[in-house]
N, C-alpha and C positions, 0 to 999 in steps of 0.2 A: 565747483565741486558740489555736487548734489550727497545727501542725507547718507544713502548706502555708500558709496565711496568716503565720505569724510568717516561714516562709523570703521570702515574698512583698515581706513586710514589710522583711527586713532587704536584699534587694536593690533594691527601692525606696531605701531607705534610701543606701547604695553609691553608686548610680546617682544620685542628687542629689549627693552628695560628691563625685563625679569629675568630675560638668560645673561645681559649682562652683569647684572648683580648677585644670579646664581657663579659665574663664571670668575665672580672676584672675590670670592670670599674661603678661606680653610675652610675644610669641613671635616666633619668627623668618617671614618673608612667607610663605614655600616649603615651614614646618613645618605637617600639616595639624592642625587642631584636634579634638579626638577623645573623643565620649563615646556611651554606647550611645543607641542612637536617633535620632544625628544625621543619618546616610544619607548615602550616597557622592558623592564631589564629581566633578561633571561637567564644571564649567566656572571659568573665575575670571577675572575682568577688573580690570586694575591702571590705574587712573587718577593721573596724578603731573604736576597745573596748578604752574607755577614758583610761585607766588604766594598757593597758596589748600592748604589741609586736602586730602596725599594719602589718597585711599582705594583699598580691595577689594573686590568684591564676589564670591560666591562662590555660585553655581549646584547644588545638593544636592539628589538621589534619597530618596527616605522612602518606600520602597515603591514605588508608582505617583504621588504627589505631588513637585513638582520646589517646592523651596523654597530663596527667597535671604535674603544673611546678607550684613551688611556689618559690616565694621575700618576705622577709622582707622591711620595710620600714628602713633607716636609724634613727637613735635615732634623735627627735627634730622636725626631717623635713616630711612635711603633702606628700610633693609629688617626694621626693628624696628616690628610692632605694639601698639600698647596693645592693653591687657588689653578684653576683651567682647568680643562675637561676636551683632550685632542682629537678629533676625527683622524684618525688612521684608514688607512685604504686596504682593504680586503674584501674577496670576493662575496656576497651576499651567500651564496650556495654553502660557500666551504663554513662560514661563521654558522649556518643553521645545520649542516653537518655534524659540528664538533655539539652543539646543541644537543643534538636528538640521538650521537653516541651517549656522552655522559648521560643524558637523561634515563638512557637504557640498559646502564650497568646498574647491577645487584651486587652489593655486597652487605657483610655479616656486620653488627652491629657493636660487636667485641673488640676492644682497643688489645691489640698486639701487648704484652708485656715487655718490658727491653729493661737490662741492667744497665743503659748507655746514657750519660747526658754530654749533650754537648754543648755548646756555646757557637761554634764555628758552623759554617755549611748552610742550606739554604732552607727554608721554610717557604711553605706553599699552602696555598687555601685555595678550594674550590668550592663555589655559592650557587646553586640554581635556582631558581626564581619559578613560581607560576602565581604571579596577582600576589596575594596575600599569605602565601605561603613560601617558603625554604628549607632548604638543608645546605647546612655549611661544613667541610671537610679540610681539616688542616692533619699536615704533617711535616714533621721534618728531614729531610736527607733523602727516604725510601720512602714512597706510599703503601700504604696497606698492600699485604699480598691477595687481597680478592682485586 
């Protein structure tokens, strides 16, 4: 094994060791998960049924490929993930689709009033991403009527 291959070698090497140690550990919802190659997170939808296994899914850049990833929520906890992070199979096109629709809705900045609280029914977050910037949209039951 010559010099460039052994260096090749040992960061291969690295680079399996950091996503598996990313890949085992709880994280917090909002912390992203990070290992080389994973590619930049564009998008993220928070599903949270009263009733049933919350999940995340998570909308990710790899160059020109858009690839989704889904977490579980730990049993109990509103914003603690179990550990993994699944490659799901979906088309590249339709994932930067749903992308570059949300990205190109307008809506008003004003939270609806409602005399309704409830406990039951499902809550929803929607996060877009550009590098260093966000907006995160949560609601319950109904989205905003824009």
């Amino acid at each position: 094994m010559n010099k460039s291959e052994r260096k090749k070698f040992l960061q291969e090497l690295q680079d399996k060791e950091e996503k598996q140690a990313a890949l085992s550990e709880k994280r917090f919802m909002y912390e992203d998960i990070v290992w080389r190659g994973i590619g930049q997170k564009m998008l993220q939808i928070v599903f949270r049924p009263s009733f049933e296994d919350n999940k995340l899914w998570d909308i990710r850049k790899q160059g020109e490929t858009y690839v989704l990833f889904e977490s579980t929520f730990a049993e109990g906890k509103r914003y603690i993930l179990r550990p993994g992070y699944d490659l799901l199979e979906c088309p590249s096109n339709e994932l930067k689709s749903l992308v570059d629709t949300l990205k190109a809705i307008k809506i008003t900045i004003g939270i609806p009033e409602s005399d309704m609280f409830s406990l039951d029914g499902t809550s929803y977050e929607v996060c877009l991403y550009d590098h260093q910037q966000s907006i995160r949209l949560q609601w319950h039951n109904q989205p905003h009527d824009d």
